[in-house]
C-alpha positions in Angstrom: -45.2 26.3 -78.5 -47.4 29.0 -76.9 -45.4 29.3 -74.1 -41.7 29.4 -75.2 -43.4 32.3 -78.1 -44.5 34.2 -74.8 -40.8 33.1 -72.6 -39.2 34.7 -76.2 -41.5 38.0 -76.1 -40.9 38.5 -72.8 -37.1 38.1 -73.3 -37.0 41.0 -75.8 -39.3 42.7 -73.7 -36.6 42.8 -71.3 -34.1 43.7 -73.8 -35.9 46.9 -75.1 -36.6 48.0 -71.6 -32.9 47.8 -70.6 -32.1 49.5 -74.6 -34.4 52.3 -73.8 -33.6 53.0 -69.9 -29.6 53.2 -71.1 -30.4 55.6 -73.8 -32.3 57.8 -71.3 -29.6 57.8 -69.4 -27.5 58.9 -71.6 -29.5 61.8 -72.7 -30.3 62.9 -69.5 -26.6 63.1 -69.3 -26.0 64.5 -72.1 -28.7 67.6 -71.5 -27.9 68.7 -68.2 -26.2 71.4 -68.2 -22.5 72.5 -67.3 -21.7 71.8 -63.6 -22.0 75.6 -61.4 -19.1 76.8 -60.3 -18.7 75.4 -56.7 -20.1 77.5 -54.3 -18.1 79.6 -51.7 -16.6 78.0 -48.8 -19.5 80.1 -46.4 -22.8 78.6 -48.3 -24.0 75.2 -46.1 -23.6 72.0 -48.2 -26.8 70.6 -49.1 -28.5 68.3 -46.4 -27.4 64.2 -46.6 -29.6 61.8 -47.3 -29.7 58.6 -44.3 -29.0 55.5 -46.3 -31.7 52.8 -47.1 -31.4 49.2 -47.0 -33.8 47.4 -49.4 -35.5 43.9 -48.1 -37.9 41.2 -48.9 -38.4 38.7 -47.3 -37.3 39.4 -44.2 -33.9 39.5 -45.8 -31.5 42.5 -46.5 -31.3 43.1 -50.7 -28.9 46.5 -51.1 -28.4 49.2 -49.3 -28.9 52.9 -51.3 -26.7 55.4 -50.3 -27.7 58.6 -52.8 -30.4 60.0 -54.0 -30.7 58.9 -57.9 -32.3 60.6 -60.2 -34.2 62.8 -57.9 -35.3 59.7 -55.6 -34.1 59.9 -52.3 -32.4 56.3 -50.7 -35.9 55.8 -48.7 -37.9 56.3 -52.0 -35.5 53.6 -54.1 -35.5 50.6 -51.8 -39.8 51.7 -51.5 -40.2 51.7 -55.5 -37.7 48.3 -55.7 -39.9 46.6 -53.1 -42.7 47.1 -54.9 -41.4 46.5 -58.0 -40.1 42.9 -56.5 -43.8 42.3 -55.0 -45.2 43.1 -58.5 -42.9 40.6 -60.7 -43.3 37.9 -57.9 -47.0 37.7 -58.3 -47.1 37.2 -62.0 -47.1 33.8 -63.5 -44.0 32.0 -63.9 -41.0 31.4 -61.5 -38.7 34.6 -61.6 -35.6 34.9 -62.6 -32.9 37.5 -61.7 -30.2 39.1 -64.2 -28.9 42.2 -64.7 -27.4 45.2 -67.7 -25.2 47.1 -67.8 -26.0 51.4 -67.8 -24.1 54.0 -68.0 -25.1 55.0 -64.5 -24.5 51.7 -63.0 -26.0 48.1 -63.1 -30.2 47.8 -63.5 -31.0 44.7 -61.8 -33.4 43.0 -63.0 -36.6 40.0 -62.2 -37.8 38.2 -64.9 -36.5 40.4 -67.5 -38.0 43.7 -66.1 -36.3 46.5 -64.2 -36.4 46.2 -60.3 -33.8 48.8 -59.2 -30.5 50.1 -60.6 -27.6 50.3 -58.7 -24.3 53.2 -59.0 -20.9 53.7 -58.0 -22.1 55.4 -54.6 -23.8 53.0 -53.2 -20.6 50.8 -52.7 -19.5 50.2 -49.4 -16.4 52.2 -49.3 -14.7 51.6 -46.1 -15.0 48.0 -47.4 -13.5 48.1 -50.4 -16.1 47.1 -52.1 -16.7 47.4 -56.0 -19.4 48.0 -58.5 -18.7 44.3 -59.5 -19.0 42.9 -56.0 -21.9 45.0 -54.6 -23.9 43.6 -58.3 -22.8 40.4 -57.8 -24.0 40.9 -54.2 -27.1 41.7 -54.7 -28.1 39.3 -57.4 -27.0 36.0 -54.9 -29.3 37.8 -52.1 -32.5 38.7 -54.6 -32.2 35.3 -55.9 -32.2 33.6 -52.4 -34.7 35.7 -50.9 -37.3 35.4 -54.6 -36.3 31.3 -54.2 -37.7 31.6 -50.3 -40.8 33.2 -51.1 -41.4 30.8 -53.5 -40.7 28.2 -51.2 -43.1 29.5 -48.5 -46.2 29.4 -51.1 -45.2 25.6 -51.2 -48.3 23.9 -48.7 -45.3 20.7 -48.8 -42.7 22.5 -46.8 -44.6 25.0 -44.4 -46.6 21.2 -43.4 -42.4 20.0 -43.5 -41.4 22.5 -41.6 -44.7 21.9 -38.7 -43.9 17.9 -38.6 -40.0 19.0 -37.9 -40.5 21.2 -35.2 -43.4 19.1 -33.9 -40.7 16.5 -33.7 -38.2 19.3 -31.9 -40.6 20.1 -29.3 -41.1 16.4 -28.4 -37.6 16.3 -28.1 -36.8 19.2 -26.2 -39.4 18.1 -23.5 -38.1 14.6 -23.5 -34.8 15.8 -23.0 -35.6 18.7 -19.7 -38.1 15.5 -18.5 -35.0 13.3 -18.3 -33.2 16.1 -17.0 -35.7 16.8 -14.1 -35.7 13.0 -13.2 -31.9 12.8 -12.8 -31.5 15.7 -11.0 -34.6 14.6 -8.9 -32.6 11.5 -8.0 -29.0 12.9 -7.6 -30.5 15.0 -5.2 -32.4 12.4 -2.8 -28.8 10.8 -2.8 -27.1 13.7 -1.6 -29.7 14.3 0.9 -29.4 11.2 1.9 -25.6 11.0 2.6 -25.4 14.9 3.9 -27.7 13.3 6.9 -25.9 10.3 7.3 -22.4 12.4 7.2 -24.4 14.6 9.4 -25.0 12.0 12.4 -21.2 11.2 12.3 -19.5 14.8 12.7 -19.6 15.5 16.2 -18.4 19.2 16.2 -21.1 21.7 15.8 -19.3 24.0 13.3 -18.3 21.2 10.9 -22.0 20.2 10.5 -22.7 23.8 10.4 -19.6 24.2 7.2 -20.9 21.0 5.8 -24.8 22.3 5.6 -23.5 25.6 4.1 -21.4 24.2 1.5 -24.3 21.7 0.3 -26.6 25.0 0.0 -23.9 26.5 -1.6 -23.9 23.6 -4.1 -27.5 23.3 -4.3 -27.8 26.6 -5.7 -25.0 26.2 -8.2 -26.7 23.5 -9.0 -30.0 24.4 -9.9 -28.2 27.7 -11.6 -26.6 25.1 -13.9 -30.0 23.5 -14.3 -31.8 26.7 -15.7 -28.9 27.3 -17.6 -29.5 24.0 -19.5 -33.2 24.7 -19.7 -32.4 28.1 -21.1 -29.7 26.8 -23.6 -32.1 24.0 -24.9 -35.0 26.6 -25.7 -32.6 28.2 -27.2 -31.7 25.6 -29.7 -35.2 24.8 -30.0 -35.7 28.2 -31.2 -33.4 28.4 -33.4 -34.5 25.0 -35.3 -37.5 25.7 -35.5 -36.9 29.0 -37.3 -34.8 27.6 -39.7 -37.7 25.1 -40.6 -39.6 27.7 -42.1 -38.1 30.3 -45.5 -38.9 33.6 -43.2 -37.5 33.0 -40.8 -34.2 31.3 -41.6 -32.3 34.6 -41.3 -33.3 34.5 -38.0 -31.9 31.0 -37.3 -28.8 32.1 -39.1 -28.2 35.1 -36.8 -28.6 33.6 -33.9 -26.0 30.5 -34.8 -23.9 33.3 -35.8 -24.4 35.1 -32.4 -23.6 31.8 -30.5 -20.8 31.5 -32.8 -19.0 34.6 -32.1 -20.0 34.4 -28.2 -18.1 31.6 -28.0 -15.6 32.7 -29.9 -15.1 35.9 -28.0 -15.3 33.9 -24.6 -12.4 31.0 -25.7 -10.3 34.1 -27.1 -10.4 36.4 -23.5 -10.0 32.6 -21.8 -6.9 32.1 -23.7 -5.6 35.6 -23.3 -6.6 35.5 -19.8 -4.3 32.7 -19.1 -0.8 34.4 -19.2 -1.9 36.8 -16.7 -4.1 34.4 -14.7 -1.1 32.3 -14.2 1.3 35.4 -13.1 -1.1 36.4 -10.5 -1.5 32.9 -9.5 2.2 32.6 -8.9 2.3 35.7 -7.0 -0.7 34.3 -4.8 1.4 31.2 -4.1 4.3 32.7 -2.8 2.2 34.4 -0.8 1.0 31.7 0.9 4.3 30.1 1.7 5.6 33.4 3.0 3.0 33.5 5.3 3.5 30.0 6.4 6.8 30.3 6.9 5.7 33.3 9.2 3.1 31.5 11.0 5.2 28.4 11.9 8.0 31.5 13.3 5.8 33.3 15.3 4.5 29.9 17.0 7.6 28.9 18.0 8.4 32.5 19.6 4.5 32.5 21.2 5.6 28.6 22.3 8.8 30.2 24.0 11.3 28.4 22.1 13.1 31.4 21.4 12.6 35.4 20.6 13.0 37.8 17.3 13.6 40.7 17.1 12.5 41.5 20.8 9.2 40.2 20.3 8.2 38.4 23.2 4.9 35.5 23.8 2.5 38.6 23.9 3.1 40.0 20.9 4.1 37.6 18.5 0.2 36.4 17.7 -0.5 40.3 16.8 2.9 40.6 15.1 2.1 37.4 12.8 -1.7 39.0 11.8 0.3 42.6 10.9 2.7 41.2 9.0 0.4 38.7 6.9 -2.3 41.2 6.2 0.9 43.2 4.8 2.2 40.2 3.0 -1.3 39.7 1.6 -2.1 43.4 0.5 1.2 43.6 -1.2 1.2 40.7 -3.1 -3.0 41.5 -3.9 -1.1 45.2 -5.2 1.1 42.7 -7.4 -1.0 40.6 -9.0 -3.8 43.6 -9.6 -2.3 44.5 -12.9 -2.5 40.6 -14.1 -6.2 40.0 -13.7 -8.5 39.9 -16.5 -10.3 43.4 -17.0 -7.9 45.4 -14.9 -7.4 47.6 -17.7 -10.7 48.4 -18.0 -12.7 51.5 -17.4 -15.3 49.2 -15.5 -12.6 47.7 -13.4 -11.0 51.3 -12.9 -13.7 52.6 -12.1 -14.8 49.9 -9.6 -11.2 50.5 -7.5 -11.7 54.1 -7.4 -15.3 53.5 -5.9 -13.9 51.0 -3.6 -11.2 53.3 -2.7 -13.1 56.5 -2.2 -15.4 54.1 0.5 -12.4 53.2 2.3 -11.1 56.7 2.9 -14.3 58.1 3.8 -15.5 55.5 6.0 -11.7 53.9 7.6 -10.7 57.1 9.2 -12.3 56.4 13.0 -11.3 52.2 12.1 -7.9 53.4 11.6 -7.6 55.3 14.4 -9.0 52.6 16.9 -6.6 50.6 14.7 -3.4 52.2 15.5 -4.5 52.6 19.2 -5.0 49.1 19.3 -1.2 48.9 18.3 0.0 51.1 20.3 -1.8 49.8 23.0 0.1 46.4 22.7 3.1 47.0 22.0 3.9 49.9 24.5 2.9 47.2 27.1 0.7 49.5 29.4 -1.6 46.6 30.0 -1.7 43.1 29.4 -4.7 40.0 30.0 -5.5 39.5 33.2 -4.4 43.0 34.1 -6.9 45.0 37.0 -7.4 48.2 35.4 -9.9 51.1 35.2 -10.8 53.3 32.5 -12.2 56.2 33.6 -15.3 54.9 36.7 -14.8 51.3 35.1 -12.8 48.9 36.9 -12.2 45.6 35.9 -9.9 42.6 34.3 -8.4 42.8 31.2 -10.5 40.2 28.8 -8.7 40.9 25.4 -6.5 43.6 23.8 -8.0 43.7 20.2 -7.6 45.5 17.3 -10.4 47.5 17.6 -11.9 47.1 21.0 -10.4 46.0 24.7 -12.5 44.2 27.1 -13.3 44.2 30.4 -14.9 42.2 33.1 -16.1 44.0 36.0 -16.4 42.3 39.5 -19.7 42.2 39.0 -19.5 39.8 35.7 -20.1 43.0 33.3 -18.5 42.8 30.5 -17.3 45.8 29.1 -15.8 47.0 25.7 -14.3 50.0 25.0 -12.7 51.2 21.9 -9.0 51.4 21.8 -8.4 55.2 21.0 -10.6 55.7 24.1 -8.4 54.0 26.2 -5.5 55.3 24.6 -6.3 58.9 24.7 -8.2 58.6 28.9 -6.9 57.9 32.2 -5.9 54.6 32.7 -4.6 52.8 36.1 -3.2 49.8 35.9 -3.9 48.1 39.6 -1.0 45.0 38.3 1.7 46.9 37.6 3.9 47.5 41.7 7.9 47.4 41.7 6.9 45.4 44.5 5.4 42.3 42.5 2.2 40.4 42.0 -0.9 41.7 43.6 -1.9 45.2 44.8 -2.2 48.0 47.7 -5.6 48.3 49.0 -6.8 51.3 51.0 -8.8 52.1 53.2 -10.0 55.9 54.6 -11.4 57.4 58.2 -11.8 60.6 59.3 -11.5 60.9 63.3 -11.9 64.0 65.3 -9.0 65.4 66.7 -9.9 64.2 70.1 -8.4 61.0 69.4 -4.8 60.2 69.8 -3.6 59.6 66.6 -0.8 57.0 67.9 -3.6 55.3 69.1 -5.9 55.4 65.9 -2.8 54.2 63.7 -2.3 51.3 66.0 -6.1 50.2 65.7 -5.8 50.7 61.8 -2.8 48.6 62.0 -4.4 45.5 64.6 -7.2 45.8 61.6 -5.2 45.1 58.6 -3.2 42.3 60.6 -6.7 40.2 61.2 -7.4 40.5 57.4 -6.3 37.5 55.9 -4.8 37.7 53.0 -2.9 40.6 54.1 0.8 40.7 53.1 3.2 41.1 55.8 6.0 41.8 53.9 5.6 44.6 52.5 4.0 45.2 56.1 0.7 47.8 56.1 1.3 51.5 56.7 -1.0 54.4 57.6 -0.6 57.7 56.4 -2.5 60.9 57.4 -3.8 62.2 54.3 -5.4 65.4 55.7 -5.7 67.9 58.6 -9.0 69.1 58.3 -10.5 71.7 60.8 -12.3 69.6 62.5 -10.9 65.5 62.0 -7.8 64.0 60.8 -7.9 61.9 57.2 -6.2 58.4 57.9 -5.6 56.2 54.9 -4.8 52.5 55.9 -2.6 50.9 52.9 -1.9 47.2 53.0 -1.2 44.6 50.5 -2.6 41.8 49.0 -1.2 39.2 46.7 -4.3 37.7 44.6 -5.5 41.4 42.6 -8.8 39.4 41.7 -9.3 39.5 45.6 -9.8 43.0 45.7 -13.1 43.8 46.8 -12.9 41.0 49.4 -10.2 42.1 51.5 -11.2 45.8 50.9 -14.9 44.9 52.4 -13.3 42.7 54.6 -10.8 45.0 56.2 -13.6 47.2 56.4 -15.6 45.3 58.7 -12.2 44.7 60.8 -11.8 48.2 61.0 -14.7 48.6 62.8 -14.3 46.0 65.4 -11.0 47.7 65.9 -12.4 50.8 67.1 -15.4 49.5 68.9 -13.8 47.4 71.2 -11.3 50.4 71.8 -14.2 52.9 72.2 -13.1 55.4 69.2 -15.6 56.8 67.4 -15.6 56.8 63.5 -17.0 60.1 62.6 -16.3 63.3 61.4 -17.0 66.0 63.4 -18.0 70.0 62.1 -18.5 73.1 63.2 -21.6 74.3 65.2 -20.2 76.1 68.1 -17.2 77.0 70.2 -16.2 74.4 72.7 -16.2 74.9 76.3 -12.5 74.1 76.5 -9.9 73.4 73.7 -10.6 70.1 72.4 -6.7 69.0 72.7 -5.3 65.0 74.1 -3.4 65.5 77.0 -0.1 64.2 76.4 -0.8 61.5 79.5 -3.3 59.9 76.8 -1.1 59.9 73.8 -1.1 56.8 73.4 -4.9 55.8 74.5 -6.5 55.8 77.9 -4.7 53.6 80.3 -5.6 50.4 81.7 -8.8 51.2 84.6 -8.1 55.5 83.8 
């Protein structure tokens, strides 16, 4: 009987307060003065107050928006906490209402005032209403008052301990079982990459097949942590849901999950159109570039020619027009990716582009070289050549680079706009056919009959095997010096890889030559005037006769 006359009390308690705070109100409206003209459009309009959101218990109650009654946003939701902390500790379990005043609603906890809420603190942009931000505010002040209560409950905080006690247990089960299996799938992959291993012969399949086991390995244990990290997670958030406080944590992070995946499934879906277009573009693609490579074979193979293009150049004709093929269709299907629209993705291409044109200038240009070099046909592989002091075979005509191999074995790269822009001789290339002209210089004084000199050149290059008849060798004087005459012995050879053979070789017969006809190599200069002319009578124009 005591305690419904004190519930009763306490009830018009309640009542009088909200009687007494309305009439204020209304007298405080009723003595303030007229409203000031407005000021001028010059004077500064008074500074705004930052709203303030009012919580307890770790959860959001209102947010104030203007100052009321002199109280700034920041001093209402201080005052209301207290207020809430002040009618939570008293006796009883608390009950939340509301009244009406003329300034707005007074909420209210157990029949006394907590906070009163106006007009401008709606959420305008929302369209919210006075009705809806009270009705608002009661649901959270209840919930929040009903969790606090709940949290003084010794039952469900020693509830809430079993349950995630029960969680944990769970969640290490679960990554033990998860460790086991994958401990197992992996000794049976191990087991069958070595046994696969032992039956590949080539040395680059075994190499492909290690690096795409790696390659799974780590996709696999990326997948791994990603469980781990998706099942603490979940852990997480059960566990703060056991408990009042913390529920609105639990709840944000579902919600965070929930529009995560949302978001994700959406720009999947949306994706799709476009990922399917580029696809599609990609695909043709491919069977133009087939359809390229299966006509350029048949020209390499000799079957027949297009367009002019020959064996040579139909391997580097296929690569240019691929890569073309490949770039344009890339161009295509840019547009159609996911994110191309993007300032990221923008951004990205311009970065990418501004590295290529900084840094492909000197690839271009050994590029184009490389091109020209080819297709103007100055040399071919298997050509003898020299670039500037470097003789050698042709190895390779790249894009970039062409290789040589010197006699010596040296192999030698140099890049193609060097080539294209030095001296180049091509040894391979005579109107009269395979091989070369090999040459060999002496310088005799003129005290030698030069019939005589060209007929030991001559008997030289005819013991020379190797030596082509036909064309037959020649000898040409290069030079009348002051004091020898410059022969130059040309002859030649079929095999051009030969070279240095039958030069050294033709050489040494050169020698013979004169020694057994008593002519001295040398050159002769000038130290002094000779007793007599140094002339050949004409009686020894063709060599000192037989026992003379």
């Amino acid at each position: 009987m005591e305690a419904g006359h004190r519930h009763v009390m306490r009830h018009l308690a309640g009542t009088m307060l909200g009687i007494a705070l309305a009439a204020f109100a209304c007298a405080a409206s009723a003595r303030q003065p007229a409203p000031e003209p407005a000021p001028p459009p010059a004077a500064a309009a008074p500074p705004a107050h930052a709203p303030a959101t009012l919580r307890y218990f770790n959860r959001d109650i209102v947010t104030f928006r203007v100052p009321f009654f002199g109280n700034s946003p920041t001093r209402r939701a201080e005052v209301a906490q207290a207020n809430i902390a002040r009618i939570v500790d008293e006796p009883g379990m608390a009950k939340v209402g509301y009244q009406a005043v003329p300034q707005g609603v007074a909420i209210l906890l157990s029949g006394q005032l907590v906070t009163v809420i106006v007009p401008a603190d709606r959420d305008v942009l929302g369209g919210q209403s006075l009705d809806q931000l009270r009705a608002q505010t009661i649901t959270r002040l209840d919930t929040a008052v009903r969790a606090g209560e709940q949290a003084r409950m010794p039952q469900r905080v020693l509830q809430g301990l079993l349950w995630v006690a029960v969680a944990t247990v769970a969640a290490i089960a679960l990554l033990w079982l998860l460790y086991r299996l994958v401990l197992r799938v992996r000794h049976r992959v191990d087991a069958w990459v070595v046994a696969r291993l032992a039956q590949l012969k080539s040395e680059s399949a075994r190499q492909m097949l290690a690096g795409l086991i790696a390659s799974a390995r780590g996709l696999a244990r990326l997948a791994m942590w990603l469980i781990v990290a998706l099942t603490f997670e979940e852990w997480l958030r059960f566990a703060f849901g056991r408990f009042p406080y913390t529920q609105p944590w639990a709840a944000a992070m579902t919600g965070w999950i929930t529009s995560r995946t949302v978001s994700l499934g959406n720009a999947i879906v949306s994706a799709l159109p476009g990922l399917f277009s580029a696809f599609l573009i990609f695909i043709l693609a491919r069977l133009v570039s087939q359809a390229l490579r299966v006509t350029f074979h048949g020209v390499e193979a000799g079957r027949f020619q297009l367009l002019g293009i020959d064996q040579q150049l139909a391997e580097p004709t296929r690569k240019i027009f691929t890569a073309l093929i490949w770039l344009f269709a890339l161009a295509m299907a840019y547009p159609y990716l996911p994110g191309a629209e993007t300032d990221a993705f923008k951004g990205l291409s311009v970065f990418v582009g501004l590295m290529i044109s900084l840094g492909a200038s000197s690839i271009v240009s050994q590029a184009a070289g490389g091109l020209t070099l080819l297709y103007s046909r100055t040399m071919t592989p298997g050509d003898v050549i020299r670039i500037d002091d470097t003789e050698g075979t042709v190895q390779q005509i790249g894009l970039f680079t062409t290789r040589l191999r010197t006699p010596l074995g040296v192999e030698v790269s140099y890049p193609n706009n060097v080539v294209l822009g030095g001296k180049l001789q091509n040894f391979s290339r005579n109107p009269d056919g395979p091989g070369m002209w090999i040459e060999a210089k002496v310088t005799i004084g003129y005290d030698a009959p030069w019939r005589q000199v060209h007929r030991l050149l001559l008997d030289a290059a005819q013991r020379t095997p190797g030596v082509q008849s036909t064309p037959a060798p020649f000898v040409a004087q290069a030079a009348l010096s002051d004091f020898y005459v410059e022969y130059v012995l040309r002859a030649r050879i079929p095999d051009v890889q030969q070279r240095l053979i039958a030069r050294s070789t033709l050489h040494a017969n050169i020698q013979d030559a004169f020694n057994e006809a008593g002519v001295q190599i040398m050159s002769p200069n000038y130290e002094a005037d000779p007793e007599s002319p140094k002339i050949v009578p004409k009686a020894h124009w063709d060599g000192p006769t037989q026992g003379g």
